[in-house]
C-alpha positions in Angstrom: 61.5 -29.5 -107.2 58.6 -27.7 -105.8 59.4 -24.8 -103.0 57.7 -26.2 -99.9 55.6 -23.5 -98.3 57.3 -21.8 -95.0 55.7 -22.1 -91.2 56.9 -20.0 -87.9 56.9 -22.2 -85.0 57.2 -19.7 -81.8 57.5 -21.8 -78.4 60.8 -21.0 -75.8 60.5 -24.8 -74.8 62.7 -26.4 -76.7 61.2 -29.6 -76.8 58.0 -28.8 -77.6 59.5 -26.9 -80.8 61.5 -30.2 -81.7 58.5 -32.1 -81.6 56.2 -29.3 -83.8 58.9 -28.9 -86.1 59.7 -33.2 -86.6 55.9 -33.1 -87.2 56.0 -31.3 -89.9 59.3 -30.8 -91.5 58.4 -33.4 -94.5 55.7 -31.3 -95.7 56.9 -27.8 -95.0 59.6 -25.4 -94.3 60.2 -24.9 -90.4 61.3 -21.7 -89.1 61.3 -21.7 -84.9 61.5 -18.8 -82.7 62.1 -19.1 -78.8 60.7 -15.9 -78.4 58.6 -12.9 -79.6 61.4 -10.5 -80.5 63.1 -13.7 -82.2 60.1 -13.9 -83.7 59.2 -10.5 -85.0 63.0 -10.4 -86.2 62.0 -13.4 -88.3 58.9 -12.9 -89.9 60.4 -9.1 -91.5 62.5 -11.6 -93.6 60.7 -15.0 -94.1 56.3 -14.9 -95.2 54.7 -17.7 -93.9 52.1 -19.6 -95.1 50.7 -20.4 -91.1 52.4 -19.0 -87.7 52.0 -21.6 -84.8 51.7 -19.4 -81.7 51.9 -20.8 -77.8 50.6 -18.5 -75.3 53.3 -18.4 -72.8 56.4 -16.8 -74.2 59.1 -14.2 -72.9 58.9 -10.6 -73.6 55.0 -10.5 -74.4 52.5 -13.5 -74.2 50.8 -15.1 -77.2 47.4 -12.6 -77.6 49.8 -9.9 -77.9 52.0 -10.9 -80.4 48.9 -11.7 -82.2 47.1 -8.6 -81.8 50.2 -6.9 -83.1 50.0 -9.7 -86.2 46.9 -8.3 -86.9 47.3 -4.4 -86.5 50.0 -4.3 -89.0 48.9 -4.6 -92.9 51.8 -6.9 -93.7 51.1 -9.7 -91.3 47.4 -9.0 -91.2 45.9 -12.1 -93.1 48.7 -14.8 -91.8 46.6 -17.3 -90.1 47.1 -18.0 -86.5 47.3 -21.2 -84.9 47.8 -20.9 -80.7 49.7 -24.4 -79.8 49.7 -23.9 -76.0 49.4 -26.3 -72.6 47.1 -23.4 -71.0 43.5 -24.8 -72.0 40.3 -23.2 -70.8 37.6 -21.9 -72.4 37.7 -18.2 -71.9 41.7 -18.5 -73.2 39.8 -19.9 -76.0 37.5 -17.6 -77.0 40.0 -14.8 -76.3 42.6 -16.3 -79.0 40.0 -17.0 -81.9 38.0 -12.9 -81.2 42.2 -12.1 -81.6 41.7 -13.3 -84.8 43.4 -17.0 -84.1 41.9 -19.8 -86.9 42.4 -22.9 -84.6 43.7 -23.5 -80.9 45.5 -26.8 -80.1 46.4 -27.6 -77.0 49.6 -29.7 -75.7 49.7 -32.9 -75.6 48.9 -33.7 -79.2 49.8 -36.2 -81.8 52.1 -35.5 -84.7 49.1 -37.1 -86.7 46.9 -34.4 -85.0 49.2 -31.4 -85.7 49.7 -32.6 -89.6 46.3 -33.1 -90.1 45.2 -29.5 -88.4 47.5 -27.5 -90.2 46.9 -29.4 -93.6 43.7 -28.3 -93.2 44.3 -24.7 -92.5 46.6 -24.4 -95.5 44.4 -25.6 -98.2 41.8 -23.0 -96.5 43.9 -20.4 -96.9 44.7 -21.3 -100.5 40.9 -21.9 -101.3 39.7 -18.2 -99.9 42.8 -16.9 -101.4 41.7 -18.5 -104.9 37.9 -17.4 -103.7 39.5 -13.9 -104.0 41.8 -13.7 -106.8 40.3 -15.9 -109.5 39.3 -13.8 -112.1 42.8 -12.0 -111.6 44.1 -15.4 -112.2 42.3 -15.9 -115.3 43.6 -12.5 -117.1 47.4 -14.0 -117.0 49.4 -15.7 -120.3 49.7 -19.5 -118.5 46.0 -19.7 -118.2 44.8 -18.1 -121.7 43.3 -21.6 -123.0 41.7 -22.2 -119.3 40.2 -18.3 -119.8 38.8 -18.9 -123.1 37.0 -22.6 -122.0 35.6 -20.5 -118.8 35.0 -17.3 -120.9 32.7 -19.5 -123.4 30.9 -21.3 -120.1 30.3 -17.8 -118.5 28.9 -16.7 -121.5 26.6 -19.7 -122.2 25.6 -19.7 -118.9 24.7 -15.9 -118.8 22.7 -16.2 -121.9 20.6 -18.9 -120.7 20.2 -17.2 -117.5 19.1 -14.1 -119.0 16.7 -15.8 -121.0 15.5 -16.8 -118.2 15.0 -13.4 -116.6 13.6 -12.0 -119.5 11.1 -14.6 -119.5 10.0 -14.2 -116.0 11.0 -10.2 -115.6 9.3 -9.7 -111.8 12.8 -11.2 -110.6 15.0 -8.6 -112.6 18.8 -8.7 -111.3 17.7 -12.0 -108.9 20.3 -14.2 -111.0 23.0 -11.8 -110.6 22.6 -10.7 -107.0 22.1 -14.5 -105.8 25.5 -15.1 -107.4 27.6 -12.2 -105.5 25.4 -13.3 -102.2 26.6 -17.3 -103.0 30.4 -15.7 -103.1 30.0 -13.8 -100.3 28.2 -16.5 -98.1 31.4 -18.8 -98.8 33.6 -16.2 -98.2 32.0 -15.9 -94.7 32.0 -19.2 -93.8 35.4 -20.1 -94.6 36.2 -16.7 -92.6 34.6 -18.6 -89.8 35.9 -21.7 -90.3 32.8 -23.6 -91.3 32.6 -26.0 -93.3 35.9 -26.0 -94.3 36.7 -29.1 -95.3 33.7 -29.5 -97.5 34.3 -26.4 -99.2 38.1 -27.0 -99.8 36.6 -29.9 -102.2 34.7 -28.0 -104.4 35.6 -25.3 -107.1 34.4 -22.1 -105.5 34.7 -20.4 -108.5 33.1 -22.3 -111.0 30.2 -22.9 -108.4 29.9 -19.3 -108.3 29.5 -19.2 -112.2 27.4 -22.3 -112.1 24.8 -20.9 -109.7 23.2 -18.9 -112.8 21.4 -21.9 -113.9 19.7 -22.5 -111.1 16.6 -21.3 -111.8 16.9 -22.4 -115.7 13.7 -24.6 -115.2 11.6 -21.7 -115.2 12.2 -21.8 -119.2 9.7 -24.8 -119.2 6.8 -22.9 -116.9 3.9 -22.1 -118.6 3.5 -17.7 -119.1 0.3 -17.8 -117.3 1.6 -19.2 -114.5 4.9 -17.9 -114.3 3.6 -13.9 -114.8 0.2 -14.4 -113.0 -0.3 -11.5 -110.6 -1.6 -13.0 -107.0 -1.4 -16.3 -105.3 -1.0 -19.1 -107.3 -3.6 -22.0 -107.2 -2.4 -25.7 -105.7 -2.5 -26.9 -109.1 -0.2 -24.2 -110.8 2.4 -24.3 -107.5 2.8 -27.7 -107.7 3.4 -27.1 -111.8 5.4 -23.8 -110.8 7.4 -26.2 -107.8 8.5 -28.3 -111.4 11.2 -26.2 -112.1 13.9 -27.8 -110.4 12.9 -30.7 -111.9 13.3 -28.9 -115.2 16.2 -27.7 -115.0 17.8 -30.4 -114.0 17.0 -32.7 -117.2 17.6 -29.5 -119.5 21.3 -29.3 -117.8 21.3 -32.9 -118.2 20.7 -32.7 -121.8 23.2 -30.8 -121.9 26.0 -33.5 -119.9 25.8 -35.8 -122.5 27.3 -33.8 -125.1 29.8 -32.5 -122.4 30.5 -35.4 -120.2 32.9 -34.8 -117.7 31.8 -31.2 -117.1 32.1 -29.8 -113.3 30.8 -26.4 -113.9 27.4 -28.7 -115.2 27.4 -31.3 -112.5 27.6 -27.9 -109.9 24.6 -26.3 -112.1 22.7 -29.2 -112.0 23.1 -29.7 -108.1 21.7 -25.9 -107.8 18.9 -26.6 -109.9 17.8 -29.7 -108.7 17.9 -29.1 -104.4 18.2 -25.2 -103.8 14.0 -25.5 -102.9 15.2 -28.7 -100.3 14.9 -27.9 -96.8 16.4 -28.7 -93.5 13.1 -30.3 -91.7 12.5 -32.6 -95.3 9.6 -30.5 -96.5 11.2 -29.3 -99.1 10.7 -29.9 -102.8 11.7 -32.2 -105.4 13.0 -34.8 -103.6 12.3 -34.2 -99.8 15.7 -34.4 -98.9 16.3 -33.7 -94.8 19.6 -32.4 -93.3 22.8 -33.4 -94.8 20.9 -35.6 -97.0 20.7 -32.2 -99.0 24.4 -31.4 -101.0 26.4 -28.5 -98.9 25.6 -26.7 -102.3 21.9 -26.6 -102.5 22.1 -25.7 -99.0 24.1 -22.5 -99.5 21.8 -21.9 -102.6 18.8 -22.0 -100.6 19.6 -19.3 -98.5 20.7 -16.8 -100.6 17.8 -17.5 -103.1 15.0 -17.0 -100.1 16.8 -13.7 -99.0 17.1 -11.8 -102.6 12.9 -13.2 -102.9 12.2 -11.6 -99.4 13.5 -8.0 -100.4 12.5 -7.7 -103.7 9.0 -7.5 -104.8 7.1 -10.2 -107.0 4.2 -10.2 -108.6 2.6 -12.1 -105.8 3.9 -9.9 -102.7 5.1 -6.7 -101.6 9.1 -6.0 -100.7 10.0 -6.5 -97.4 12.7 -4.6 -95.3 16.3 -5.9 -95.0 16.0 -6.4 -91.3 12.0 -8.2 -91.8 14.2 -10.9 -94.1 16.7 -11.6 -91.7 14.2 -12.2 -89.2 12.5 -14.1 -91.0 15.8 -16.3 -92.1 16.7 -16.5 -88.1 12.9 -17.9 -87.1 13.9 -20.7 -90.6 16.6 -21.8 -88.6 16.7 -25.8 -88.2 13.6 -26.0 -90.0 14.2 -24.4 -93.9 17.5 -23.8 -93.4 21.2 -25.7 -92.3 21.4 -24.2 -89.1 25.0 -23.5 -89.0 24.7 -21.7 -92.8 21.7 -19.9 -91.2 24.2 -18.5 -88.4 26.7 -17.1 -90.2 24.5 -15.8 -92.8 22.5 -13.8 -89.9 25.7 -12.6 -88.3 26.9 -11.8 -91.5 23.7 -9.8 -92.5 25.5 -6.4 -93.2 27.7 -7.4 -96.1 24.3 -9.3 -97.8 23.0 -5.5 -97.4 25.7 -3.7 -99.0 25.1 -6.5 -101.9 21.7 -5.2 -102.8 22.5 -1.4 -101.9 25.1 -1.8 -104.5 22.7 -3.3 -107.2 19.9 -0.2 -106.4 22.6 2.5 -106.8 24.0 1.1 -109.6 20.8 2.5 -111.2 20.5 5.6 -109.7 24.3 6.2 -110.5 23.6 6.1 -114.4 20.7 7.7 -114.4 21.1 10.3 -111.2 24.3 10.2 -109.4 27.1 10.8 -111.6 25.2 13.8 -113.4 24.6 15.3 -110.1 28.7 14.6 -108.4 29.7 15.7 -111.7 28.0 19.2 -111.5 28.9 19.7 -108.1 32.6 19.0 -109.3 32.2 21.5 -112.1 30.9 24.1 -110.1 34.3 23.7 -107.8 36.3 24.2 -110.7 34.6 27.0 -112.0 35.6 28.8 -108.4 38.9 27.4 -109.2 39.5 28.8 -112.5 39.2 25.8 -114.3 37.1 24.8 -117.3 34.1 23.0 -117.0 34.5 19.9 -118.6 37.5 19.2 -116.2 35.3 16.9 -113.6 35.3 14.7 -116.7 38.8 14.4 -117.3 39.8 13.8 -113.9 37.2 10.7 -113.8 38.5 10.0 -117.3 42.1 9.9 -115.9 41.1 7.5 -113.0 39.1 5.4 -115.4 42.4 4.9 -117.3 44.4 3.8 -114.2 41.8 1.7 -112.7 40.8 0.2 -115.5 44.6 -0.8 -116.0 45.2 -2.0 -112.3 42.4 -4.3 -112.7 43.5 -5.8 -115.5 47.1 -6.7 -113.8 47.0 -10.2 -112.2 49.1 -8.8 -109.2 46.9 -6.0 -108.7 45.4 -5.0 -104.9 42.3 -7.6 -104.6 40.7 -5.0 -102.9 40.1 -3.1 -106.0 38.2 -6.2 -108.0 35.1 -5.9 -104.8 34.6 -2.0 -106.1 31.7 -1.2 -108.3 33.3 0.7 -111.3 30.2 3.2 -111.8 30.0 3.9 -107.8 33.5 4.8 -108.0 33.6 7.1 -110.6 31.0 8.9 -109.6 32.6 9.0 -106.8 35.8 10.6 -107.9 33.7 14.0 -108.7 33.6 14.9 -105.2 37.8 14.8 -104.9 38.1 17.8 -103.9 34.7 19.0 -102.7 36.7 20.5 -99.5 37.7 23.4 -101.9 34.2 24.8 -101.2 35.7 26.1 -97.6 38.8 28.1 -99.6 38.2 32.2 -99.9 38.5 33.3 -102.7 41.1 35.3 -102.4 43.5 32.7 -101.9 41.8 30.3 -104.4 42.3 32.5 -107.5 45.0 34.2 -106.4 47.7 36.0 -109.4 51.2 34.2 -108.4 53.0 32.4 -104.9 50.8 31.7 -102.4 52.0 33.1 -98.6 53.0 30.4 -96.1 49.5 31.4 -94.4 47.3 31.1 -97.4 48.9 27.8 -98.7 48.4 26.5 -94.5 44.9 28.0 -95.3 44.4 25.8 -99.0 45.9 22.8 -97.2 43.1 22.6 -95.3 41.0 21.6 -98.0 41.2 17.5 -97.3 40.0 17.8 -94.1 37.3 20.1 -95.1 36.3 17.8 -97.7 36.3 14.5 -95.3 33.7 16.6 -93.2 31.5 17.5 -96.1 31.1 14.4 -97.0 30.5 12.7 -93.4 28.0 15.8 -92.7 26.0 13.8 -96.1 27.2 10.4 -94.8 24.8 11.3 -91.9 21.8 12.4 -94.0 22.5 9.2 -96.3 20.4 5.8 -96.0 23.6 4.1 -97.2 27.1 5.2 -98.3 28.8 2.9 -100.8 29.6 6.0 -103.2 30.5 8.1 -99.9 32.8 5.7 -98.5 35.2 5.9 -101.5 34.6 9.6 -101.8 35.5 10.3 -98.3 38.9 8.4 -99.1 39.4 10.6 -102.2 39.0 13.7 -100.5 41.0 12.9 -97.8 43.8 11.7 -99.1 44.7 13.3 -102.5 47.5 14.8 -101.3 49.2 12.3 -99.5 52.5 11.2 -100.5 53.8 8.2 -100.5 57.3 8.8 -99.0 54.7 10.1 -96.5 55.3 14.0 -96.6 52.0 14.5 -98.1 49.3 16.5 -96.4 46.6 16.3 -93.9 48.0 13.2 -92.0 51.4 12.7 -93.2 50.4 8.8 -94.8 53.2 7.2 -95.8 53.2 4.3 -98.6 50.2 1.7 -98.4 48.8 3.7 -95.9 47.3 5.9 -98.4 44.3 4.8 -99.1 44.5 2.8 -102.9 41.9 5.5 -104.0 43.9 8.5 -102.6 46.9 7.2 -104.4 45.1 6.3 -107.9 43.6 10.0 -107.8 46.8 11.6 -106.9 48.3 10.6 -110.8 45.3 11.9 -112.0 45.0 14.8 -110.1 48.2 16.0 -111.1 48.3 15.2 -114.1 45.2 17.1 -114.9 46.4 20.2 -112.8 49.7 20.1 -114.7 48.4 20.2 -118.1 45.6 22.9 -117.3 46.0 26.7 -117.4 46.1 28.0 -113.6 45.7 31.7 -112.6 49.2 31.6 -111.3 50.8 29.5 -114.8 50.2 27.6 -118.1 49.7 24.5 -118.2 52.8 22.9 -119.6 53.1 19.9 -121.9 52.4 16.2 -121.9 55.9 15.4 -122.3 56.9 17.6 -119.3 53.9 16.2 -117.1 54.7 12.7 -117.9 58.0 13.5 -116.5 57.1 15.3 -113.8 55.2 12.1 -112.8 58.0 9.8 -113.1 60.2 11.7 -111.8 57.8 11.6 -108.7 58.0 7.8 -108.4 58.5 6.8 -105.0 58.3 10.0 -103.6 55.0 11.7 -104.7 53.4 8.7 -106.2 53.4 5.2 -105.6 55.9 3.4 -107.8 54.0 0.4 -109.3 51.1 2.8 -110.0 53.7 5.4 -111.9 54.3 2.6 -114.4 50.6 1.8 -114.9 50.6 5.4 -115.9 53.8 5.5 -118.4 52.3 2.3 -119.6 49.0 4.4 -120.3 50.2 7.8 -121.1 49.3 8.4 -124.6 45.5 7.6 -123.2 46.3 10.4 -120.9 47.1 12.5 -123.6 44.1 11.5 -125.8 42.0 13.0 -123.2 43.9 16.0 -122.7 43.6 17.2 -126.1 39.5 16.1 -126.3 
């Protein structure tokens, strides 16, 4: 028997929570609450899938039991449904900026309320699948479902790399259009749009799929696919062939796969992401709704990562000339309601292609340059020069580990792995502000000169908003202010600067803090030796739940003989 998923009716009219909870008792498990301390009581021992919320209740109303929902990590992604007899529209628009999904107001049918809710659920499963997919995939039960999807991945990024390598002006388009397509969905299920629609389709096998959507371009002619400068009408309407193309070559492909989702999504990318919203669009001149919720999403995406990227046939344009140009599209390239989110979401689309451009400069620029700046701190410090590298090489381990684990943080699968450890060289940049004196100090440090070193976080967190402030963007900054700041943090929270307790700590500052201690342990100090693996590691374990987090102590005695591989390079 399957364990029904659990809903938190709170209403203090009793017969409004009889008639919620008979709605819905067939399908789920009902928990009720007659008001909000009965309520916050209830949900520190029971996780629901969806909290139904009236307005009106004793001890605080409705907005702020949900504002308190949504300050508190725990509770913070529960979805919101206010069920209430107060109806007007500024009550509304209040509830859903609070961070409520839907707003029902009383009377309503059971019919109503099942159907709502239903709707809400799968939502929340689909984003929560958007997001943990690839986690999903690592685990034992779905090895044979990994290796089918691990073969189609890899088929599909060979073809789409030949592809790219035949048309080389769009460098990195394939790849960037395919986090933009995730990202996209991401927002509009956030926003509830489309919802429905989306909860039918496989989000993340779309998101693979959309790498074949320019595999037409195989069939274009060199001459007209490289020509520098406008194309003529004759080649554009040979160039517009390429959704055409691709569609027969995915085709082609069907019939000795029949049955193949991740084809029938290519194929719908292919064949209608050049469709537009007025009908003027190409193959098929397909208007409105007539064009699959797929191509439509495609379309967008594909027309912003064109705009800000030069091709042989135009100059670059500017992240905020794009979206401008998307916003004046509105209703007449693009689906307008795509088109609005998209624009309001026009921020994250920017950190996309930030992340792409530094991803070069980090390998060829950034991480030299953090990780000379780190050596140059250890040298004040005493330590050797090489030990910027085995700090990052120590995180590496850990991450690299946590990311692999199918319960891991989501959080950490969004970070950029070569951002990050570049990152990690400016841990404890703060040390720059510590006199000498107390830095290489022979033996104890004084109660003032250890106040003095503590410092250093803070100092650090400064430094590196004082660059923030010079920098055009600050992806590697970000994670390097949360590094420096929070190092020393512990998690029964009598760490130092702030006193962060737990998952408050930043999941960088408590990732570094193994490392960082690990490394200090095992190197020679001008106040001590470095002592032995075997006395680190227990050092560390000893430190679980105290010093360190606990699940991230046994990533680390999973991983130390790695440790100590480095140690001894």
């Amino acid at each position: 028997m399957s364990v029904r998923e659990k809903i938190i009716i709170v209403d203090d009219i009793d017969v409004d929570l009889t008639l919620a909870e008979s709605a819905l008792c067939d399908c789920y498990e009902i928990y009720t609450a007659s008001c909000a301390d009965e309520f916050f009581s209830l949900i520190r021992k029971v996780n629901p899938v969806l909290i139904l919320l009236d307005i009106k209740i004793p001890d605080m109303d409705g907005f702020e039991v949900i504002t308190k929902l949504k300050a508190q990590t725990e509770t913070s992604n529960i979805p919101v449904i206010f069920l209430t007899g107060i109806y007007d529209s500024d009550s509304e628009v209040k509830g859903l900026n609070l961070g409520a999904v839907d707003y029902i107001t009383k009377p309503y049918s059971r019919e109503l309320l099942l159907k709502r809710v239903d709707l809400h659920v799968r939502f929340e499963k689909q984003k929560h699948e958007l997001l943990t997919h690839n986690l999903s995939l690592e685990s034992e039960v779905d090895k044979k479902v990994r290796a089918v999807m691990d073969l189609q991945s890899a088929i599909l990024s060979s073809m789409a790399e030949l592809v790219e390598r035949r048309d080389p002006g769009t460098g990195g388009h394939i790849e960037r259009t395919r986090h933009d397509l995730s990202t996209l969905i991401q927002m509009l299920l956030r926003r509830g749009v489309y919802t429905e629609e989306l909860s039918k389709i496989d989000i993340p096998l779309l998101v693979i799929s959309s790498q074949l959507h320019d595999v037409g371009k195989i069939a274009i002619r060199d001459d007209i696919l490289l020509k520098k400068g406008v194309l003529s009408v004759r080649e554009f309407v040979e160039m517009k062939n390429h959704t055409t193309y691709g569609v027969d070559i995915i085709k082609r492909i069907e019939k000795n796969t029949p049955d193949n989702m991740f084809l029938q999504y290519a194929e719908i990318c292919a064949g209608t992401h050049h469709e537009r919203w007025d009908g003027k669009g190409y193959p098929n001149g397909l208007k409105g709704e007539e064009i699959p919720l797929i191509g439509r999403l495609m379309s967008i995406v594909d027309v912003y990562d064109a705009l800000i990227h030069e091709r042989p046939y135009k100059p670059a344009f500017s992240h905020s000339v794009a979206i401008d140009t998307i916003k004046k599209s509105r209703e007449t390239h693009f689906d307008p309601l795509i088109c609005d989110v998209f624009v309001e979401s026009a921020d994250e689309f920017k950190k996309i292609d930030e992340l792409y451009r530094y991803n070069a400069l980090n390998s060829d620029y950034l991480n030299p340059l953090m990780a000379t700046i780190s050596n140059a701190i250890g040298k004040r410090g005493g330590g050797e020069e090489h030990q910027a590298n085995k700090i990052q090489s120590y995180f590496e381990i850990l991450f690299d580990a946590l990311s692999e684990q199918t319960t891991s943080e989501s959080q950490c699968k969004a970070w950029d792995k070569e951002i990050l450890l570049a990152s990690v060289h400016l841990n404890d940049v703060g040390e720059l502000s510590v006199p000498d004196n107390i830095l290489n100090k022979q033996g104890a440090l004084t109660e003032d000169e250890f106040a003095g070193i503590r410092k250093h976080p803070q100092f650090g967190v400064q430094f590196v908003q004082s660059m923030k402030d010079n920098a055009e963007t600050d992806l590697v900054l970000h994670h390097a202010e949360r590094f420096t700041g929070s190092h020393h943090e512990k998690w029964d929270g009598t760490g130092y600067p702030l006193g962060l307790k737990g998952k408050g700590i930043p999941l960088e500052g408590r990732l570094i803090a193994i490392a960082d201690v690990y490394d200090a342990l095992r190197t020679d100090r001008p106040y001590r030796k470095g002592i032995t693996h075997r006395d680190a590691v227990n050092l560390i374990r000893n430190g679980s739940g105290s010093h360190f987090d606990p699940e991230l102590v046994e990533l680390f005695l999973k991983h130390e003989k790695e440790f100590e591989q480095v140690s001894l390079d």
